[in-house]
C-alpha positions in Angstrom: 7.3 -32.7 -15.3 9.9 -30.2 -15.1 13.4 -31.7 -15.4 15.4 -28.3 -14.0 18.8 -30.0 -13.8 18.6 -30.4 -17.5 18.0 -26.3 -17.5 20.4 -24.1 -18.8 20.1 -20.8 -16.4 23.3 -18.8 -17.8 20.9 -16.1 -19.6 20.2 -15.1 -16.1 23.6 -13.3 -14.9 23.2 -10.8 -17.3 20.1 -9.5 -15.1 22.7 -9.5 -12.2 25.8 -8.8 -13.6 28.1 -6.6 -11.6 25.2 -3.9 -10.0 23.9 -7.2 -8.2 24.4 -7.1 -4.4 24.8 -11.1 -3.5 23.2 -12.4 -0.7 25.7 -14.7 0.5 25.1 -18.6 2.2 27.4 -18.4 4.8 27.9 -21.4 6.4 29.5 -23.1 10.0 28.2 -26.2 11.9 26.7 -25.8 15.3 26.7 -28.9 17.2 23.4 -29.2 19.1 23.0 -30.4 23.0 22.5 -34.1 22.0 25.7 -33.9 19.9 24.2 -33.4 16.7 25.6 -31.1 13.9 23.1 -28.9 12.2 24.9 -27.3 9.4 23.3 -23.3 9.6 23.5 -21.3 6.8 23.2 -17.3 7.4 21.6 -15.3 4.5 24.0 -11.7 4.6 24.1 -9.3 1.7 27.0 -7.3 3.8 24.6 -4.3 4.2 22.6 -3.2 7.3 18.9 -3.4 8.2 18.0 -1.1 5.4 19.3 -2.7 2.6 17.5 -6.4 2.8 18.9 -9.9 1.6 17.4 -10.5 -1.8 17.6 -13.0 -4.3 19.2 -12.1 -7.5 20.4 -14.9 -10.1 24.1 -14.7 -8.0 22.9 -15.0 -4.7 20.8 -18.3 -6.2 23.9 -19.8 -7.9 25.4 -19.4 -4.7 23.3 -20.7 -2.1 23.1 -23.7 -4.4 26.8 -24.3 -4.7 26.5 -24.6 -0.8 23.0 -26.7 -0.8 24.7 -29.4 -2.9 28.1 -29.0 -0.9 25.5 -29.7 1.9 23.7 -32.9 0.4 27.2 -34.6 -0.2 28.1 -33.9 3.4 24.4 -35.3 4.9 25.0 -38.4 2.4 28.5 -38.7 4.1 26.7 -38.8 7.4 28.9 -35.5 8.5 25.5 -33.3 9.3 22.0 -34.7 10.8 20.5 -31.4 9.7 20.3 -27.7 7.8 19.5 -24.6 9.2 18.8 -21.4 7.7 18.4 -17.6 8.5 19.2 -14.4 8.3 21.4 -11.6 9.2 19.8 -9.6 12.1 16.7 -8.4 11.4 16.0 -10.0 8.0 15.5 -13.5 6.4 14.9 -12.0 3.3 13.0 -9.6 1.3 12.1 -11.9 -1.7 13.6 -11.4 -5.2 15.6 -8.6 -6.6 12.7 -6.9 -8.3 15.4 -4.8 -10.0 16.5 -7.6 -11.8 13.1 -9.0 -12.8 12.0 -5.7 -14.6 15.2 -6.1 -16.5 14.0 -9.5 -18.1 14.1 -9.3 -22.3 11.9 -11.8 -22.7 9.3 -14.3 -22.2 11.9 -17.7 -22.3 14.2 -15.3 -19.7 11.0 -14.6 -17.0 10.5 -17.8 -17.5 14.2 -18.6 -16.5 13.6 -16.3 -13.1 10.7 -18.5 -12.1 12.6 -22.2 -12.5 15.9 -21.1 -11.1 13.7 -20.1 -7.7 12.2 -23.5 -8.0 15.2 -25.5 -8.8 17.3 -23.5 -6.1 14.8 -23.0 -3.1 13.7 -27.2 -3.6 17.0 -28.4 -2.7 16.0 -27.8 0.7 13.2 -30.7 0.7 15.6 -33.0 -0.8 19.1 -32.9 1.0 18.4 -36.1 2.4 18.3 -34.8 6.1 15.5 -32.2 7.5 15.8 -28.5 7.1 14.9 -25.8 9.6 14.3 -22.1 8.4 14.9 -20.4 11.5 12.9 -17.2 10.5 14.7 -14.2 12.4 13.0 -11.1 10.8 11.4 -9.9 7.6 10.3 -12.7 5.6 8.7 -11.4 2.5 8.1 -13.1 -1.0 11.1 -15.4 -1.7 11.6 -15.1 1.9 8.8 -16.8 3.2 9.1 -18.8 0.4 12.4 -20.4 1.0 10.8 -21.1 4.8 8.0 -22.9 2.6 10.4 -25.3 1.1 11.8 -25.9 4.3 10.7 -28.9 6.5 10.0 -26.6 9.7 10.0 -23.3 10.3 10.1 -21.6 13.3 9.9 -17.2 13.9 11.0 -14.6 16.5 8.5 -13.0 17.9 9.4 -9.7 16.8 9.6 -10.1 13.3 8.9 -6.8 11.6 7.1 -9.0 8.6 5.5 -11.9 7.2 3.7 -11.9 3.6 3.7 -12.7 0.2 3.3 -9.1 -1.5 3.3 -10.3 -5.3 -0.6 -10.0 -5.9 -0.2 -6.4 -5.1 3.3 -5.7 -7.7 1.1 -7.7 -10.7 2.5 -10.9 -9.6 2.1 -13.9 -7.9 4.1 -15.8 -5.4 6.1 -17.8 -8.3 8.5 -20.1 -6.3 6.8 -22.5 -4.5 4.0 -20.6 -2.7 1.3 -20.8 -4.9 1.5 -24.5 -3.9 3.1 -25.3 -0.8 1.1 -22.5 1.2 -2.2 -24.3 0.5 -1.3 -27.3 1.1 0.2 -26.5 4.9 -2.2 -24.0 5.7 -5.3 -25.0 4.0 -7.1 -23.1 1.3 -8.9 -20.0 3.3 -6.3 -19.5 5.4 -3.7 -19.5 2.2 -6.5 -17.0 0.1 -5.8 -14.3 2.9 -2.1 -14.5 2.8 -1.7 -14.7 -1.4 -4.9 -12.5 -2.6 -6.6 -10.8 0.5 -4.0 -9.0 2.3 -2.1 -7.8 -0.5 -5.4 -6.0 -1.9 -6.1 -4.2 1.2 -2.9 -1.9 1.2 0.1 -4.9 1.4 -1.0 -6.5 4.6 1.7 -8.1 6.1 1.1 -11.1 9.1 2.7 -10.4 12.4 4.8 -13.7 13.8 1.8 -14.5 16.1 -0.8 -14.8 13.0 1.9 -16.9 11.2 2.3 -19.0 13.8 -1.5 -18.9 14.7 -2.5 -20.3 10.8 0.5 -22.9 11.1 3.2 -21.3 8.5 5.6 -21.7 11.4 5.4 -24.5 13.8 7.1 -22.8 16.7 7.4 -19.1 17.8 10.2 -17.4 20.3 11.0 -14.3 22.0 13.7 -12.3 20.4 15.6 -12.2 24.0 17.4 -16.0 23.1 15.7 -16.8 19.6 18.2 -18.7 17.7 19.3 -20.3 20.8 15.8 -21.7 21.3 15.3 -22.3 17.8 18.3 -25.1 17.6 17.3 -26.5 20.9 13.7 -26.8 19.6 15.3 -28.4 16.5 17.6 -30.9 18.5 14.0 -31.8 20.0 12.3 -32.3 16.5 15.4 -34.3 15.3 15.6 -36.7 19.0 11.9 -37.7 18.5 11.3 -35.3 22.0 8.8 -32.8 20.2 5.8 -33.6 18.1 4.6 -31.2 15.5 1.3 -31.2 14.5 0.0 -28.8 11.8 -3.8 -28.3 13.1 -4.4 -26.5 9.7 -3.1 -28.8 7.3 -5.8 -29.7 4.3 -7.6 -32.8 4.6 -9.3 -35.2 2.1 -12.9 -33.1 2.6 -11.3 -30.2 2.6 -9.9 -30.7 -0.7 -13.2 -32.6 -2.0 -15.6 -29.5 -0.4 -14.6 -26.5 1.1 -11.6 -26.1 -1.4 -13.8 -25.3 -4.7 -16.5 -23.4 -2.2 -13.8 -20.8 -1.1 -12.6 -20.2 -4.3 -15.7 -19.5 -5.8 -16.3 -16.9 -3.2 -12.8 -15.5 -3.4 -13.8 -14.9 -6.9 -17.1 -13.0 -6.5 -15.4 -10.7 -3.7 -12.5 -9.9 -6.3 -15.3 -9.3 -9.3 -17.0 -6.9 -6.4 -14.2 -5.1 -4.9 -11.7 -4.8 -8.3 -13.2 -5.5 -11.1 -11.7 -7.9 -13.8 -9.1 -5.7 -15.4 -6.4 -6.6 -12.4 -4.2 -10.2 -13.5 -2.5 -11.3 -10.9 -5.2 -11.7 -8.4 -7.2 -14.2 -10.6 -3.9 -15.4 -12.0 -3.3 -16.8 -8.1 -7.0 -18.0 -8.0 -6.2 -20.4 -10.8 -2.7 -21.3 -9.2 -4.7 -22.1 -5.6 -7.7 -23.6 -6.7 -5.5 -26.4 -9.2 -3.1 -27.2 -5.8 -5.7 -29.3 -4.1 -4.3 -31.6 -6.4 -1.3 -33.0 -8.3 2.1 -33.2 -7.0 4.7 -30.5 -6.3 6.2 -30.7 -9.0 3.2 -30.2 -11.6 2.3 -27.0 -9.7 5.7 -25.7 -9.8 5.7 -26.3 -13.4 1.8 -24.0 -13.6 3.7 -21.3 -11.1 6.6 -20.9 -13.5 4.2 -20.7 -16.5 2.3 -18.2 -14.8 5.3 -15.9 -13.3 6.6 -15.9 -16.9 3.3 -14.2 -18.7 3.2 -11.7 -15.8 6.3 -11.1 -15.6 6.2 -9.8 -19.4 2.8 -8.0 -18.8 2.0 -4.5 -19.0 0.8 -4.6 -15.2 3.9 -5.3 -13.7 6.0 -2.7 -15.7 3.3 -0.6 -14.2 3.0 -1.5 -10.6 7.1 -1.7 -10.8 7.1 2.3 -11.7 4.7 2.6 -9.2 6.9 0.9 -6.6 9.7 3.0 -7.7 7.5 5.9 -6.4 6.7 4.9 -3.4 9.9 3.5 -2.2 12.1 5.9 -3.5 10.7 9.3 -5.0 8.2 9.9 -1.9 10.8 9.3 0.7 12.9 12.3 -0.8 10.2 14.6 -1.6 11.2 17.1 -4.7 11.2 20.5 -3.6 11.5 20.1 0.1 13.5 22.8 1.6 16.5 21.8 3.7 15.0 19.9 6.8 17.7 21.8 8.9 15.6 25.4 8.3 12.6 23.5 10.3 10.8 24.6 13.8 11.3 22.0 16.3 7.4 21.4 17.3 6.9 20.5 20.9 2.9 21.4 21.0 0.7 21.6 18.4 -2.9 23.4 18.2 -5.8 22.2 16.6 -8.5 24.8 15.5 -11.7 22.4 15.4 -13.4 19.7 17.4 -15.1 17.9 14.7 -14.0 14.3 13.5 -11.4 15.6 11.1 -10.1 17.7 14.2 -9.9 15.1 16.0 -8.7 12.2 13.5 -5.6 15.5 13.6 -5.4 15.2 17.1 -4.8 11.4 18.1 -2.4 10.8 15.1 -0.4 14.0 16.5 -0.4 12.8 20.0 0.7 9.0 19.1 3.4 10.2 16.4 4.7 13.0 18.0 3.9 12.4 22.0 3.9 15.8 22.4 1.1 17.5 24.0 -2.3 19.1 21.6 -4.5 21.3 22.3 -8.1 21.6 20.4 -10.6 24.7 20.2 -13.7 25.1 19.1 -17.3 27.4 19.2 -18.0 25.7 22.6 -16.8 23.5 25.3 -19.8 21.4 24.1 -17.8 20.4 20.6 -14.2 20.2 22.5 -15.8 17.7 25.2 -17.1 15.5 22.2 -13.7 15.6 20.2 -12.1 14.8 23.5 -14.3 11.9 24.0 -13.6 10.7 20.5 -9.7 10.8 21.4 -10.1 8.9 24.6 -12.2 6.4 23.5 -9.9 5.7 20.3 -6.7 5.1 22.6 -8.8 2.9 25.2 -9.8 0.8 22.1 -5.9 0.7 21.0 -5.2 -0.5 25.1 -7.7 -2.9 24.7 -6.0 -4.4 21.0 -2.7 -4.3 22.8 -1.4 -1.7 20.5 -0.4 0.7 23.2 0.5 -0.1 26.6 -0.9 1.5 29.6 2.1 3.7 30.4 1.2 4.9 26.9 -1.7 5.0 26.8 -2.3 7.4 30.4 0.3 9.4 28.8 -1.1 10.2 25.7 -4.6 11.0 27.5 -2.5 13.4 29.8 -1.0 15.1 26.9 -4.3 16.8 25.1 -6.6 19.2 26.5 -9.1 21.7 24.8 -10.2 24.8 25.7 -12.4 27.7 24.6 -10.0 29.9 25.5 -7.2 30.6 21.9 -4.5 32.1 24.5 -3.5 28.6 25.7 -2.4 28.4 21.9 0.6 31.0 23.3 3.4 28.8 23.0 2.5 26.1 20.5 4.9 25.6 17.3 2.3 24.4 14.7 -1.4 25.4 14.3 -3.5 23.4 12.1 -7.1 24.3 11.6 -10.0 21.7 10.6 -13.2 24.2 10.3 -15.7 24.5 7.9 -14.5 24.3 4.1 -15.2 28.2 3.2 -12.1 31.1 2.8 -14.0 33.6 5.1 -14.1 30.8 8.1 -10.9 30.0 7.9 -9.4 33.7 7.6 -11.3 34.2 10.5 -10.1 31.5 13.2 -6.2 32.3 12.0 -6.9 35.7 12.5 -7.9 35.5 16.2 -5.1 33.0 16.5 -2.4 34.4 14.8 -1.9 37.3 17.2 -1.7 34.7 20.4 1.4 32.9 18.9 4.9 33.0 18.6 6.0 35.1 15.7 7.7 31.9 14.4 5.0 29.2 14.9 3.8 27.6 12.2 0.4 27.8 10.6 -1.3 25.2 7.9 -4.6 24.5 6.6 -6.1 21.9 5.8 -8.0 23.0 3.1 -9.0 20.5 0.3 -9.3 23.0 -2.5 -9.4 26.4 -1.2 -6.9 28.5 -2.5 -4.3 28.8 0.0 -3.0 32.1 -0.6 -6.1 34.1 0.0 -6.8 32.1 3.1 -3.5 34.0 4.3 -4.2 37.3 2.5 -5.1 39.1 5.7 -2.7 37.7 7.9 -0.2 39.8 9.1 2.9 36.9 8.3 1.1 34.9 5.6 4.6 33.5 5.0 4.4 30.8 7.3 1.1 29.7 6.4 1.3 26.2 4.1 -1.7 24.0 2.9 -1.2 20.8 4.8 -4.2 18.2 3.2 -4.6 15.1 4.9 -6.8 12.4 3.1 -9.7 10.9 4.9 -9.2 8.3 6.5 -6.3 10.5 8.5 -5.2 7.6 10.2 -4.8 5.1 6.9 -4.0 7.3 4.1 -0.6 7.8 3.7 -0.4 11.5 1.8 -0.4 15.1 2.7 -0.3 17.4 0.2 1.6 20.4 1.4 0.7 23.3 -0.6 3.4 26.3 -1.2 2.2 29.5 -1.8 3.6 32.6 -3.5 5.1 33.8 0.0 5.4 30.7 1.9 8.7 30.9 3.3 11.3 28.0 3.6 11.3 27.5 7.1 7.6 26.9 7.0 7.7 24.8 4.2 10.5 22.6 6.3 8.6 22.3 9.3 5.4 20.5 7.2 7.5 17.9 5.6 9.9 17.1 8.8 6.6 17.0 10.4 5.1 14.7 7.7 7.2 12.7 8.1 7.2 12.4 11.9 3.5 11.6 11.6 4.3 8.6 9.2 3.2 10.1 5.8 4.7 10.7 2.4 4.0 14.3 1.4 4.3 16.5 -1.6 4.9 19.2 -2.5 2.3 21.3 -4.7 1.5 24.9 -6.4 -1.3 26.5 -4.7 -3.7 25.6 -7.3 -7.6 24.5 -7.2 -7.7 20.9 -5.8 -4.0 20.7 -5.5 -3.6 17.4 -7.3 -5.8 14.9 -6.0 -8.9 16.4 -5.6 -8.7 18.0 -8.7 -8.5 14.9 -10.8 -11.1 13.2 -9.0 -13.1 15.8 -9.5 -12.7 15.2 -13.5 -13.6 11.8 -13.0 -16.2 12.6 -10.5 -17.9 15.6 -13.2 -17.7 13.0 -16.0 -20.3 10.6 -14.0 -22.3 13.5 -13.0 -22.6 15.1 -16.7 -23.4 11.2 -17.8 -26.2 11.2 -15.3 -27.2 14.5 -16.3 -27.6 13.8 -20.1 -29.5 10.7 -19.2 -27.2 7.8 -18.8 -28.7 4.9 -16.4 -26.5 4.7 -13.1 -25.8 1.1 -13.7 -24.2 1.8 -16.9 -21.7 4.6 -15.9 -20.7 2.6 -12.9 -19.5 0.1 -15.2 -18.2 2.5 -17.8 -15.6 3.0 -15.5 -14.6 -1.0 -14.8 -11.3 -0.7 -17.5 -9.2 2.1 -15.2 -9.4 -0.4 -12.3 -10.1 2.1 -9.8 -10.4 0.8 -6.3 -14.3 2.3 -6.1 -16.8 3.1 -8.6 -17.7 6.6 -9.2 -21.0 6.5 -7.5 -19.2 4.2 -4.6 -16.9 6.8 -4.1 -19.4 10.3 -4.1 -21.6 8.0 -1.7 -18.2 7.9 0.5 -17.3 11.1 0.3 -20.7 12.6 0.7 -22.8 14.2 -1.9 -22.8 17.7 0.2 -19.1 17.2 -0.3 -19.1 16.3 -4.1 -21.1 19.0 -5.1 -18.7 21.2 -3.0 -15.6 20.1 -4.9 -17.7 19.9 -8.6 -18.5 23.9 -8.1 -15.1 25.1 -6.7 -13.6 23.3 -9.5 -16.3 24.2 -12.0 -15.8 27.7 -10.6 -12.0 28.0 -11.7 -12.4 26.2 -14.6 -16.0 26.5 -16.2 -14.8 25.0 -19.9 -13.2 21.6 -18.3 -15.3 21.5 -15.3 -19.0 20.6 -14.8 -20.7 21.0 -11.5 -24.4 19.3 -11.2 -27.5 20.7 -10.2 -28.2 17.1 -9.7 -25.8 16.6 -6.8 -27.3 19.3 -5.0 -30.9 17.8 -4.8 -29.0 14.8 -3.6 -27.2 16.3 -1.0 -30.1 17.5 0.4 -32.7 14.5 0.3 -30.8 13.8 4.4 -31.1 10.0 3.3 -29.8 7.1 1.1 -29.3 8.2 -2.2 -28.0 4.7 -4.2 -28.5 1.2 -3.3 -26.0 -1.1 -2.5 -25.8 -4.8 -2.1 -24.2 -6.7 0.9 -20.6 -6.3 -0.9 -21.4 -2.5 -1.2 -21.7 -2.5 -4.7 -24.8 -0.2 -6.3 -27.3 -1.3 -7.5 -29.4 1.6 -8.5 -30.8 5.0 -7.2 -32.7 5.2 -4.2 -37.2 5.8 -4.5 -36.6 9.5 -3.5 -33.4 9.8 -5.3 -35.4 8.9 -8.6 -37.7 11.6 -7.5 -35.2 14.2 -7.0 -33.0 13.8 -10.3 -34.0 15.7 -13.2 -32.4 13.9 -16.3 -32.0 14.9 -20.4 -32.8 12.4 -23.1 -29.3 12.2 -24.8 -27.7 9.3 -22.4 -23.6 8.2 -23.7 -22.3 4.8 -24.3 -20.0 3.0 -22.1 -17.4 3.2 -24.6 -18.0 7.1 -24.9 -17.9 7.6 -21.2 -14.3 6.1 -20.8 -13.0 7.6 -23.8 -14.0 11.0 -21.7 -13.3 9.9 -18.5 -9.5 9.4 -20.5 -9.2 12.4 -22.1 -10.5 14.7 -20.2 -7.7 13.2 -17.4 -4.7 13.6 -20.0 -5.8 16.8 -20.8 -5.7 17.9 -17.2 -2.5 16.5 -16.4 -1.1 18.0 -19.0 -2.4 21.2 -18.3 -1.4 20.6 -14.6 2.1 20.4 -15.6 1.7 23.1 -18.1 1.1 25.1 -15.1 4.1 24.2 -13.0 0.9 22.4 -9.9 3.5 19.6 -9.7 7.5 19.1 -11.1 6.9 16.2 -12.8 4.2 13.7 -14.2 5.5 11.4 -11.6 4.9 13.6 -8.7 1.2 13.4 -10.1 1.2 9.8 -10.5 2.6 9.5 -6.7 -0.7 11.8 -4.9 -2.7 9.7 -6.9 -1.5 6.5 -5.4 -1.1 7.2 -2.3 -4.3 9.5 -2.1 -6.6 7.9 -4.3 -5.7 4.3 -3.9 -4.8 4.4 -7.5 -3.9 0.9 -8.6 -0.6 -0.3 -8.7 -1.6 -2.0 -12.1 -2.1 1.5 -13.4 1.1 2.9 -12.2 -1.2 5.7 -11.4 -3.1 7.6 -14.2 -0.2 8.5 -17.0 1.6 5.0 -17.9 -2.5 4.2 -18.5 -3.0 7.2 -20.3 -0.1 6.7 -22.4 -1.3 2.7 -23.0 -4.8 3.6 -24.0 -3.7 6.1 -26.5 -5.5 8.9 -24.5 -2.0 11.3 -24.6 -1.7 11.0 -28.2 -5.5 11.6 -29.1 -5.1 14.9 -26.5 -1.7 16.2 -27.2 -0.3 14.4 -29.9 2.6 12.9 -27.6 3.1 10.8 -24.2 4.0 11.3 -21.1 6.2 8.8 -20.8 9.0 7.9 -23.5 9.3 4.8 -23.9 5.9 3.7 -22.5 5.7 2.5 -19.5 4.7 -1.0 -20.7 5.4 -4.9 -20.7 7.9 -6.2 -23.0 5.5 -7.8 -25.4 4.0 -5.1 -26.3 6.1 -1.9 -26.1 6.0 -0.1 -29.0 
């Protein structure tokens, strides 16, 4: 057992030091209706809503200077109770990842995970109870410190509940691992720790918290801390009764315990392969708390916080972060936002799912109204139907209210007839993927519009600038590429041609941004960036297939990059019409680094299933007719030799993507490909791994990244 009192955390300022910002305990008594005095202490960095509290080694030393201040008074019978929350808004966002990436060594991660420990447990042992009043983002440390807590109530309009660390290469390392478990019981805790961080950082709303018992009471925001305390007074009088409904019992423990986490572990082996840490790291954390005491899982969590915490995964998924949060929220290259159109209707050339995927995210972001065309009133009816039956099903979920909802149905319209696309500011077309198709529909359209509306396509690899080479202003036509699922994906690549002008430019990334997407900025180059590195990975499966490599073995070939689909999972997704689309476009522009497949196009027409798939959507081989259809050579590759391809062939074309000027910087590349290709975090995208696996130096004889981006045990 862990004797932290006897711990020496000094080391640990020097991750602060002065760049810290301290989340300070401030404290003042409140004296509750029956005259008791709950002692609340008030998490507060000093900074607004967009700067959370976070727990650096400061803000720890701090708030326990005031939790033993706080034991001595309850001991002195001055306080029958502690409170604690947040400034408005915000409990806490967890630790200051800043500071953890700074670590130098094992014995110092290690230090990160017992000072969150030895600080956060004061709060079961003050010697009176404790109440984490949870008033707004609770994320990581910040749920965490609730954990430790003996209740916990939430407003009911906290923005976020969750413990995120799975998803950064780590694993909730202060007490969650543990405590969550054992108040919430083991399925319920597997969601919150593995699941949802897996499927894109899921975070719980206060009514699922409360609903799986994390919180034992939930309040409006209109009088939540008032409510709270009386609630409290209540709990301390003997007047209210909690009961936690989930709470593990002895068969739970004996049974279903060891039965869910075997299956959590199959579903991780199907969906993510092995190469990902942290996920199985929490398994092993989870499945060990149905037994033991506090204290000896503490004692496993800091263990396990301090190898990840040195591991090349999380230097990764911390330069991935870095990306997301910082680098796509100012977009490099994007003219000044001030030179944009101010768009009050958009026009949608196109009825088909795309179209209309367009269409609904317009009209909920923007509220303004869209208008779609299409051959006939036939395909606008069915787009239109699509639209209305998608915001009767977000009515029904309670996601929009019926105000909203009428509205939004009011506010799009189709027609056959382009001169109702007079006076709209920005045109988007969704038509077939061919450059004579689309010169034709902005042709017809571009003479009906305003000489300073706006015009994007959203071609997927089409060059940009022919599709404008017969307009008559083919300066304000951009590429603006969605990713499929519109709705989900989070990127639009917005593609700059050699005469797109600045105000156009503006107008796609202010209206980006209005839709709720991180965009970048790109040359007008085959595939852009995304789909041309997929298709590399794409062409290397197809050329294995072709030379005669079984299915089964390629799929697996792949299993080290940790992709979030298999190469054949993902063609089967995207559709094989599609993939042999992309594979000759590609192959078209660049026949030396390119392959397209004959064998894609016999696919693509069989009409039917192609691969087999079990009931976790793995495959499992081809289909009868697809074995009929494939014509194969005799020469079949390794595993080993399919990776090593797979990895140079993408270092080659990142290089020669920057070479070219497609993208600023390797990290721009990095960015579309996690937040267009689900990339793992893990990875960092595709260059840190590139640069780990020695793919860089084997292609150019350098990196792309100096130092590696890699964990502190093994950078070289």
């Amino acid at each position: 057992m862990t004797n932290y009192d006897a711990i020496d955390f000094s080391p640990l300022a020097a991750l602060g030091g002065d760049d810290e910002v301290v989340t300070h305990s401030l404290v003042r008594d409140v004296t509750l209706p029956s005259g008791r005095v709950l002692a609340l202490i008030t998490l507060d960095n000093g900074r607004d809503h967009t700067r959370p509290n976070t727990f650096g080694p400061g803000t720890l030393t701090e708030l326990d200077g005031v939790l033993e201040a706080l034991t001595a008074r309850a001991a002195a019978g001055e306080i029958h109770a502690v409170g604690l929350t947040g400034k408005q808004y915000i409990l806490a966002a967890g630790a200051d990842l800043s500071d953890v990436s700074r670590v130098p060594s094992r014995a110092v991660a290690k230090l990160v995970a017992q000072q969150g420990h030895f600080v956060l447990g004061k709060l079961g042992a003050l010697g009176v109870p404790s109440f984490a009043f949870v008033n707004g983002l609770a994320l990581g440390g910040g749920l965490e410190i609730a954990l430790h807590s003996t209740y916990r109530t939430v407003d009911a309009s906290a923005a976020a509940i969750a413990l995120p660390e799975v998803f950064l290469g780590l694993i909730p390392g202060w007490g969650g691992a543990y405590l969550l478990p054992n108040l919430i019981g083991i399925e319920n805790a597997l969601e919150v720790i593995v699941s949802n961080p897996l499927q894109q950082n899921r975070t719980l709303r206060p009514d699922k918290a409360f609903e799986l018992g994390i919180m034992d009471a939930i309040f409006p925001a209109s009088n939540y801390l008032e409510d709270s305390l009386r609630w409290a007074d209540g709990v301390l009088g003997g007047t209210v009764k909690v009961t936690r409904k989930n709470e593990p019992g002895k068969i739970e423990r004996l049974t279903k315990w060891p039965i869910a986490i075997k299956m959590a572990r199959g579903m991780l082996e199907s969906r993510i392969g092995t190469v990902p840490r942290s996920p199985y790291v929490a398994l092993e954390l989870l499945e060990a708390a149905r037994g033991g005491t506090p204290a000896q899982g503490f004692a496993r969590e800091d263990d396990a916080l301090a190898e990840l915490i040195v591991g090349d995964q999380f230097a990764a998924s911390m330069y991935a972060f870095d990306l997301v949060q910082k680098r796509a929220k100012r977009p490099v290259g994007a003219p000044d936002k001030k030179l944009a159109k101010r768009v009050t209707k958009v026009g949608i050339i196109g009825a088909g799912l795309m179209a209309s995927q367009f269409a609904l995210l317009f009209l909920r972001r923007l509220q303004v109204p869209v208008i779609l065309t299409d051959l006939d009133q036939a395909h606008i009816d069915k787009g239109l139907a699509y639209i209305r039956d998608e915001i009767g099903k977000l009515e029904r979920k309670g996601r929009l209210d019926a105000d909203t909802a009428n509205r939004l149905r009011a506010l799009v319209h189709g027609t056959t007839d382009k001169r109702e696309f007079a006076d709209c500011d920005f045109v988007i077309e969704a038509v077939f993927e061919e450059v004579g198709v689309k010169q034709q529909v902005f042709g017809e359209i571009e003479p009906i519009i305003a000489e300073d509306a706006i015009m994007a396509t959203n071609t997927s690899s089409l060059s940009v600038e022919e599709i404008g080479s017969k307009l008559a202003h083919p300066e304000r036509l951009v590429g603006f590429h969605f990713f499929n699922p519109v709705a989900v994906m989070p990127l639009i690549e917005i593609v700059r041609t050699s005469r797109s002008s600045d105000a156009a430019l503006s107008t796609a990334f202010v209206v980006a941004k209005s839709l709720g997407k991180n965009a970048v900025l790109t040359a007008d180059a085959p595939g852009f960036v995304v789909n041309r590195l997929l298709a590399k990975v794409m062409g290397e499966a197809a050329h294995a297939i072709d030379v005669g490599t079984p299915l089964l073995a390629v799929e697996k070939a792949y299993a080290p990059i940790g992709l979030p689909m298999t190469p054949f999972q993902l063609i089967d997704l995207v559709g094989w019409k599609v993939a042999a689309h992309v594979q000759d476009t590609m192959a078209a522009s660049f026949p030396e680094r390119f392959f397209s497949s004959e064998n894609f196009h016999r696919l693509a027409e069989l009409g039917g299933e192609v691969v087999e798939k079990d009931k976790a959507g793995r495959v499992t081989g081809w289909s009868k007719q697809a074995q009929k259809a494939l014509k194969v050579g005799k020469s079949p590759l390794s595993e080993a030799e399919i990776l090593r391809r797979v990895q140079d062939g993408l270092a080659q074309e990142i290089r020669i993507m920057l070479d070219e000027g497609v993208v600023p910087e390797v990290e721009d590349i990095d960015l579309c490909l996690i937040l267009g290709a689900g990339w793992p975090f893990i990875d960092g995208g595709a260059s840190p791994y590139l640069d780990r696996e020695g793919a860089s130096e084997r292609v150019f004889g350098g990196a792309f990244h100096t130092p590696r981006i890699a964990g502190i045990e093994s950078r070289g």
